[in-house]
C-alpha positions as CSV (number, residue, x, y, z in Angstrom):
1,X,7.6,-7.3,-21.8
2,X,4.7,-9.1,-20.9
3,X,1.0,-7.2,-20.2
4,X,-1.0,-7.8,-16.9
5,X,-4.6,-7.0,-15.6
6,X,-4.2,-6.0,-12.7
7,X,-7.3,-5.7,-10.4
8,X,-7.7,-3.4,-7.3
9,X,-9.9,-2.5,-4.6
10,X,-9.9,1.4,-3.6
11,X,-11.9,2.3,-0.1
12,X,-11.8,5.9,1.2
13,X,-12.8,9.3,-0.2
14,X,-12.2,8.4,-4.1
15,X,-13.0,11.4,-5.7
16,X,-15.5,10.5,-7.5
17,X,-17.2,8.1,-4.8
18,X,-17.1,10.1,-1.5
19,X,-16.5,8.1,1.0
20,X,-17.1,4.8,-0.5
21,X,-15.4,2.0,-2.5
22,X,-14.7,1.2,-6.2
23,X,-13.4,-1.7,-7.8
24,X,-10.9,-1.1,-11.0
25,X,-8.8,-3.3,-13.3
26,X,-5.3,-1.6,-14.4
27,X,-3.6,-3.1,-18.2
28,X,0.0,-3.2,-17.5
29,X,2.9,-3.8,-19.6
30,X,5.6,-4.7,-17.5
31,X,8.5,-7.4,-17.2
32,X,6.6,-9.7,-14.5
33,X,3.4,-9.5,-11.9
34,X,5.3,-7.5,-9.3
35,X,6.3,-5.0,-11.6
36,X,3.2,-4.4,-12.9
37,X,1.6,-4.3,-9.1
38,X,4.0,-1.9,-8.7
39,X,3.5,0.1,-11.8
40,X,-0.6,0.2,-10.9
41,X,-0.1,1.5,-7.5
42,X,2.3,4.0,-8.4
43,X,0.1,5.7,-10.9
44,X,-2.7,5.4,-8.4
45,X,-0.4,7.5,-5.9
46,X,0.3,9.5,-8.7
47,X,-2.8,10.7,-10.4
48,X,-4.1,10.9,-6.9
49,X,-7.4,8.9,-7.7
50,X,-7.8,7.9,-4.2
51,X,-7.3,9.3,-0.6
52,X,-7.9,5.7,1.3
53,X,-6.6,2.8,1.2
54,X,-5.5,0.3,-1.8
55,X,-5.1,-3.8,-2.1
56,X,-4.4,-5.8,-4.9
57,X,-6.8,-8.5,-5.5
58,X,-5.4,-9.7,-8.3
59,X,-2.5,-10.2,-11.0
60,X,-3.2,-11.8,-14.0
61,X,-1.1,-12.6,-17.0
62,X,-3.0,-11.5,-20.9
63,X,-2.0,-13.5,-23.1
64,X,-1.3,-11.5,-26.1
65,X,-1.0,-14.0,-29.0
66,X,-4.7,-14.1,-30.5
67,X,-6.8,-11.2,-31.2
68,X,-9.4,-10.0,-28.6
69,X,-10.7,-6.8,-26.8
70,X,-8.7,-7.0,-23.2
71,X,-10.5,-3.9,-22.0
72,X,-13.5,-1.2,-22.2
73,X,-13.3,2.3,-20.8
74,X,-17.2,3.2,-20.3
75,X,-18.0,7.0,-19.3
């Protein structure tokens, strides 16, 4: 397994941005990049975070053989 970023555009009525669009990065541990794009927008569909549309900007392979901080939830 290897872990991803994978970074996403959401337009439409998110529900915590009527009408309007959000940018988010997904952390993915997955076997290879479509996996992981896979795995992202099925947990979108699944928690239901957005009623609009979703694209996949991006899928980026973390390396995961030094120490760092590979992401920050702010609330």
């Amino acid at each position: 397994m290897k872990l991803y970023k994978v970074h996403v555009y959401l337009e439409g009525d998110v529900d915590t941005l009527e009408d309007s669009e959000a940018y988010t990065t997904f952390l993915v541990l997955a076997r290879d990049e479509g996996r992981a794009e896979l795995l992202a927008r099925e947990y979108i569909k699944k928690e239901e975070l957005l009623k609009g549309d979703v694209e996949i900007l991006d899928v980026e392979e973390v390396p995961t053989d030094e120490e760092k901080v590979i992401g920050v939830i702010l609330d």
